[in-house]
C-alpha positions in Angstrom: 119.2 106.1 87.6 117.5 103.8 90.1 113.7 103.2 89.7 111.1 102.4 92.3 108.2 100.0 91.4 107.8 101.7 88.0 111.1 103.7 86.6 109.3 106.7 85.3 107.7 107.2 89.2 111.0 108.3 90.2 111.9 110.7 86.7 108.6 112.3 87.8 108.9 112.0 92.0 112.3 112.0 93.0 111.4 112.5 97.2 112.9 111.4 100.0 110.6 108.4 101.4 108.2 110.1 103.9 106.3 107.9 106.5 103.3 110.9 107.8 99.9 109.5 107.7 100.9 105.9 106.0 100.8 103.0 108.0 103.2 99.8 107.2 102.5 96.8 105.2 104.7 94.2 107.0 103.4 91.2 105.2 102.6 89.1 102.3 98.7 88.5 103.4 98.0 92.1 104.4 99.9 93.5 101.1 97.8 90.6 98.5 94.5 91.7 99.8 95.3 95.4 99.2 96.1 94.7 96.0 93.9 91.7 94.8 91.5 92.3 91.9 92.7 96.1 91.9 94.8 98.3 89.4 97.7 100.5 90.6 97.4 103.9 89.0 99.3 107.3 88.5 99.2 109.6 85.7 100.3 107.5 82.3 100.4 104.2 85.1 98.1 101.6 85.5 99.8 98.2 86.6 98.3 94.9 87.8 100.3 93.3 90.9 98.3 89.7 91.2 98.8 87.7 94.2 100.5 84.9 92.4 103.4 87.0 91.9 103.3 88.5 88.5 103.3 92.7 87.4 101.8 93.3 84.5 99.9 96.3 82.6 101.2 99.9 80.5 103.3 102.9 81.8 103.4 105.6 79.6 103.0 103.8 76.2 104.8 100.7 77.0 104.3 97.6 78.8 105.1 96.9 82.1 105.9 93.3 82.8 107.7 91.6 85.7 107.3 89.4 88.6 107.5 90.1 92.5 107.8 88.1 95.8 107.7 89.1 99.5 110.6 88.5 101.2 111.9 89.4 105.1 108.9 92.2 104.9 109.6 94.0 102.1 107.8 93.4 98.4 110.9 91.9 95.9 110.6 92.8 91.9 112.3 92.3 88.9 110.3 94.4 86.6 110.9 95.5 82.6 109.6 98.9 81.2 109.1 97.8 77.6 112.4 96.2 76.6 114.4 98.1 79.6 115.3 95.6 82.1 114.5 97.6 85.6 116.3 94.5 87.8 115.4 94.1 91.0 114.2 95.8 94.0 112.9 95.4 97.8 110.7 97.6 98.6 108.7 98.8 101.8 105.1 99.6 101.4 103.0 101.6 102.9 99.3 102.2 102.7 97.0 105.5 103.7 93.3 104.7 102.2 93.3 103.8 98.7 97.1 105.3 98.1 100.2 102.8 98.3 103.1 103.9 98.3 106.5 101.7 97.8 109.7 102.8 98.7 112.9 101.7 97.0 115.8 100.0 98.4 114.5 98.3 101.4 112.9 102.2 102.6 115.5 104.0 102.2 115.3 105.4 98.4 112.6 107.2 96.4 108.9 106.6 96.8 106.4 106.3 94.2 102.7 106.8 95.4 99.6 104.6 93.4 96.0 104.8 93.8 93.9 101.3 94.1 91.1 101.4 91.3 
C-alpha cells in the first residue's frame, strides 16, 4: 500500500487528489511559512514539519519521525511510522485556509488533508 505524508491518511482517505477551492504551494518559502511554529493535525495525527527539514510528532500511538526537502516544487519525505519505514515521497501541496493537503506521487496519488494548529 502506498502512503501519503502519514501512511494511515491513506487507510482512512483513499480519494483521488482533488484541486476545488485549494490553491498551490509551488515553493520552499511559501510552504515553510505555512508550516513554521504550527502542528499538522487529523484525527489520531499531530506531526511537526520544521523548516530545517525534519518531521516529527505521534500518529495513532506511534511516533512519527522523518525528514523532508523541497525539490523541483514538490515537498520530498522519507518518513517512518514507528519502526515501519514509509520511504520516500514527492508530494504536491495545496493550501485552502488553515487545511493543507499533500498529494502523493508528484499529484497524482491519494491526498491526505491536515489542519494548521
Amino acid at each position: 500500500m502506498r502512503f501519503g505524508i502519514i501512511a494511515l491518511i491513506a487507510a482512512l482517505a483513499a480519494q483521488p487528489a482533488l484541486a476545488d477551492g485549494f490553491d498551490e504551494v509551488q515553493d520552499k518559502n511559501t510552504f515553510v511559512s505555512l508550516i513554521a511554529d504550527r502542528n499538522l493535525t487529523r484525527f489520531g495525527i499531530n506531526v511537526t514539519v520544521t523548516p530545517d527539514g525534519q518531521i516529527v510528532g505521534k500518529a495513532f500511538g506511534r511516533a512519527v519521525t522523518g525528514a523532508w526537502q523541497w525539490s523541483k516544487g514538490y515537498f520530498c519525505r522519507d518518513l517512518y511510522w514507528g519502526e515501519r519505514d514509509l520511504g520516500p515521497n514527492c508530494q504536491a501541496v495545496k493550501v485552502q485556509g488553515k487545511t493543507v493537503r499533500f498529494i502523493s506521487d508528484r499529484g497524482r496519488g491519494q491526498f491526505a488533508d491536515l489542519v494548521l494548529k
